[in-house]
C-alpha positions as MATLAB code, in Angstrom:
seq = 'XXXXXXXXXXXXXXXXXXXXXXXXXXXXXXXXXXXXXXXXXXXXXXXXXXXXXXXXXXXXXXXXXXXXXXXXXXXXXXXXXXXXXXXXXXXXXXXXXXXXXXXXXXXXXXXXXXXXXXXXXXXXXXXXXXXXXXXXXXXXXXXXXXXXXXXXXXXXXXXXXXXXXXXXXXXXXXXXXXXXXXXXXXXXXXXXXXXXXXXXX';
ca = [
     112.839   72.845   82.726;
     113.544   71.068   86.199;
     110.558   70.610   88.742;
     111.485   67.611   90.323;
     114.539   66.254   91.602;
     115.571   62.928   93.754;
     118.195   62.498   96.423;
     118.210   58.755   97.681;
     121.572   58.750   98.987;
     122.634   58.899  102.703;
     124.399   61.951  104.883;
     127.293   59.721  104.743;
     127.161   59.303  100.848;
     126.807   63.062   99.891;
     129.465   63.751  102.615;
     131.915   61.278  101.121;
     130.970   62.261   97.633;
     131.279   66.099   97.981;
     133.816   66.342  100.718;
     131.349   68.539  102.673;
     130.020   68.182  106.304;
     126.338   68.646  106.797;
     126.203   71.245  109.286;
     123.024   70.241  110.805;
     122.203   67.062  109.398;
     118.804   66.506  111.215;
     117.252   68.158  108.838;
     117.737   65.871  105.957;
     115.907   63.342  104.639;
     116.324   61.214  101.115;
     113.375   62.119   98.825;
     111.381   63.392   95.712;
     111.264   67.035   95.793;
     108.574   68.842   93.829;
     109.727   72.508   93.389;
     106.635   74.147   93.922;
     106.475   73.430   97.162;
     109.917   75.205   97.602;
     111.385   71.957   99.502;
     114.842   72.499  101.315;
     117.209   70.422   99.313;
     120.710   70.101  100.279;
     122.940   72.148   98.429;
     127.010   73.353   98.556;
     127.560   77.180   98.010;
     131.209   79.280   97.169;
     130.681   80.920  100.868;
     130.581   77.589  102.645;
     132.605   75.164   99.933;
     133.041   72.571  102.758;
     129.925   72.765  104.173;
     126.050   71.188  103.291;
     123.291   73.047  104.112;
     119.652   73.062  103.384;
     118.413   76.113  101.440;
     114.945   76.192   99.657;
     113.772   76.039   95.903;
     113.028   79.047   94.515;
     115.660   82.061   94.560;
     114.448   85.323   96.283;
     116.546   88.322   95.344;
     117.306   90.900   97.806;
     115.483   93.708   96.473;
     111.734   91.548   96.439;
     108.908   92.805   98.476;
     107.794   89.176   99.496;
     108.119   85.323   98.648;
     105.802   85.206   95.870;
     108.578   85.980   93.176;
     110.114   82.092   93.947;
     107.354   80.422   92.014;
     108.930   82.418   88.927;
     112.613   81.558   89.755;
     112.701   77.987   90.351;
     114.733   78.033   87.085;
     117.052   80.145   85.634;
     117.969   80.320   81.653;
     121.559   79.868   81.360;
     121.706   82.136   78.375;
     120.197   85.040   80.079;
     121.402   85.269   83.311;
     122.945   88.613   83.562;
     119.986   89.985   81.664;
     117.127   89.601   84.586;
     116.418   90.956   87.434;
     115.782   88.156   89.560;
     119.461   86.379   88.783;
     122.120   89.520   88.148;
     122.575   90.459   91.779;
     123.333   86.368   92.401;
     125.590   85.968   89.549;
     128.328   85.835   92.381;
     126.395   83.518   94.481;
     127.267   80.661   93.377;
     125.718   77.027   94.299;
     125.649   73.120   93.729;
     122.582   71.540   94.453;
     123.150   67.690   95.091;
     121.059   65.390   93.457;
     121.106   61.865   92.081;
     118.138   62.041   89.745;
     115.150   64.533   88.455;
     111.955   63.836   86.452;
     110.962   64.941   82.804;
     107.800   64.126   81.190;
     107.226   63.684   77.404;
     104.512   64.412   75.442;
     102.985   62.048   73.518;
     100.234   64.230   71.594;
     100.270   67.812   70.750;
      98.445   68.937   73.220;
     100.271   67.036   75.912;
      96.976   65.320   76.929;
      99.084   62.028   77.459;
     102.345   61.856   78.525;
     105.196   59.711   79.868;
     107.218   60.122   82.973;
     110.959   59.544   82.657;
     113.939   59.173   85.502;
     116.805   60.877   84.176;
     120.376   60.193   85.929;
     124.253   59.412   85.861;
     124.795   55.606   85.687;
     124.336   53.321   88.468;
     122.367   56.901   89.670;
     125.285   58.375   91.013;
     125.471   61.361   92.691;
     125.843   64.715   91.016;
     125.712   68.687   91.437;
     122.815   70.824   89.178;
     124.690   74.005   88.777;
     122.847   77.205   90.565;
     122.866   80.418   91.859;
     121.809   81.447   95.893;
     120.638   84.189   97.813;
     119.803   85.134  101.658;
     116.665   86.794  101.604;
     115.363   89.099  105.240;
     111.935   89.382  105.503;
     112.093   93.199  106.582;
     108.862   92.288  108.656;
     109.597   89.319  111.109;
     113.436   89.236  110.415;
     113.492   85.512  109.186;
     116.617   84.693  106.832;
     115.565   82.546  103.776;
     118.618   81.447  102.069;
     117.153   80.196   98.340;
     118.382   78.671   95.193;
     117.532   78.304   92.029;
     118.426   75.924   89.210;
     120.447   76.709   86.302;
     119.184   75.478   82.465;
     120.261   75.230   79.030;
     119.218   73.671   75.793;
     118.502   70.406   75.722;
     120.933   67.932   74.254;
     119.860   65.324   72.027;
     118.328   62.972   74.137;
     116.380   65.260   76.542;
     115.460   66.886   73.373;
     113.423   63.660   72.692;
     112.312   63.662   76.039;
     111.525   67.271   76.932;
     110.300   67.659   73.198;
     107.920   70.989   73.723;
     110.760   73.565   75.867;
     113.254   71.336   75.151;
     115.449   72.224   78.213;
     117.578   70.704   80.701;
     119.175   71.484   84.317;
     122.835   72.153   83.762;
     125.007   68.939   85.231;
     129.050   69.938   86.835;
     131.138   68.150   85.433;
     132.338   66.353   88.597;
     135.757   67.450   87.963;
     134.815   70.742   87.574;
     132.323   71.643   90.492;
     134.786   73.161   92.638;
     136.259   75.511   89.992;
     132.948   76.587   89.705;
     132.423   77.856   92.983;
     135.426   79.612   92.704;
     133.859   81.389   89.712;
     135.432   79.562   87.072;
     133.824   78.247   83.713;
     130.828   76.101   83.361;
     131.928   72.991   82.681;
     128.650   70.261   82.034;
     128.283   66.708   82.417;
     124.689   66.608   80.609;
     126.468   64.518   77.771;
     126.432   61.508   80.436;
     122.624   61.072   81.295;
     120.520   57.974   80.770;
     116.508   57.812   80.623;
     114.426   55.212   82.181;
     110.438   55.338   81.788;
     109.100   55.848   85.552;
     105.810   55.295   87.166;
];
């Protein structure tokens, strides 16, 4: 699974490396984002293709009562997608969420009593795109617009297999030649095979 992501680079950086425009950048800031706190991360959606804005972790579908279902949909199984609830009426909605890294802790006992943190990313930590899926979200009480993502996974490839060695999952990683085609709702095209592991503190 995917809890916690990095983005270290600049406005500039993502701008130049996405050919997007942060639509109001003041909101940004380069950090560690832990998804239960439902951070706004900046992210690129098929609506906006040339645009950055800031939605928040955790995908709220239309239909939910409240916010509490985000805690449940910070992640999204690539091989069931258009079997739940919470995902088929996004499955249109489609996202990149920019990143240049995200944390992964392996357990060293069975019981995962000790474990080690690890930095996964693209050399030289080079930007990237998870793949994802996005929503707008009306709170029928106060009228506030939430506009939420969440993260798409599959099965872990060999070495996040070592890493994540109990779920043994990943976030799915565009293939940077492929993001754009899938915004415009073509095939999923990964770029997992290209990650490198570094022990973290």
């Amino acid at each position: 699974m995917c809890f916690r992501t990095k983005n270290n680079k600049t406005l500039k950086q993502l701008e130049n490396r996405f050919k997007a425009r942060f639509l109001t950048p003041e909101w940004y800031t380069p950090d560690i984002f832990n998804a239960f706190t439902f951070p706004v991360t900046p992210v690129v959606t098929n609506e906006e293709a040339d645009a950055i804005q800031g939605f928040s972790w955790g995908l709220i579908p239309p239909w939910a009562k409240d916010t509490s279902i985000r805690k449940n949909t910070l992640n999204a199984r690539l091989e069931t997608l258009d079997q739940k609830p919470s995902f088929k009426t996004s499955l249109s909605k489609r996202c990149m969420i920019l990143a240049d890294g995200f944390y992964e802790w392996k357990w060293l006992d069975p019981k995962g009593k000790s474990k080690q943190k690890y930095l996964l990313s693209l050399p030289e930590e080079e930007a990237f795109a998870f793949a994802g899926l996005w929503n707008s979200w009306t709170n029928k009480n106060t009228g506030e617009v939430l506009n939420t993502y969440t993260i798409i996974t599959t099965a872990a490839n060999e070495l996040m297999s070592e890493i994540h060695n109990t779920k043994k999952r990943m976030p799915v990683i565009l293939n940077s030649d492929a993001e754009r085609g899938w915004l415009g709702g073509g095939e999923l095209v990964m770029q997992n095979d290209m990650l490198q592991a570094v022990p973290s503190e």
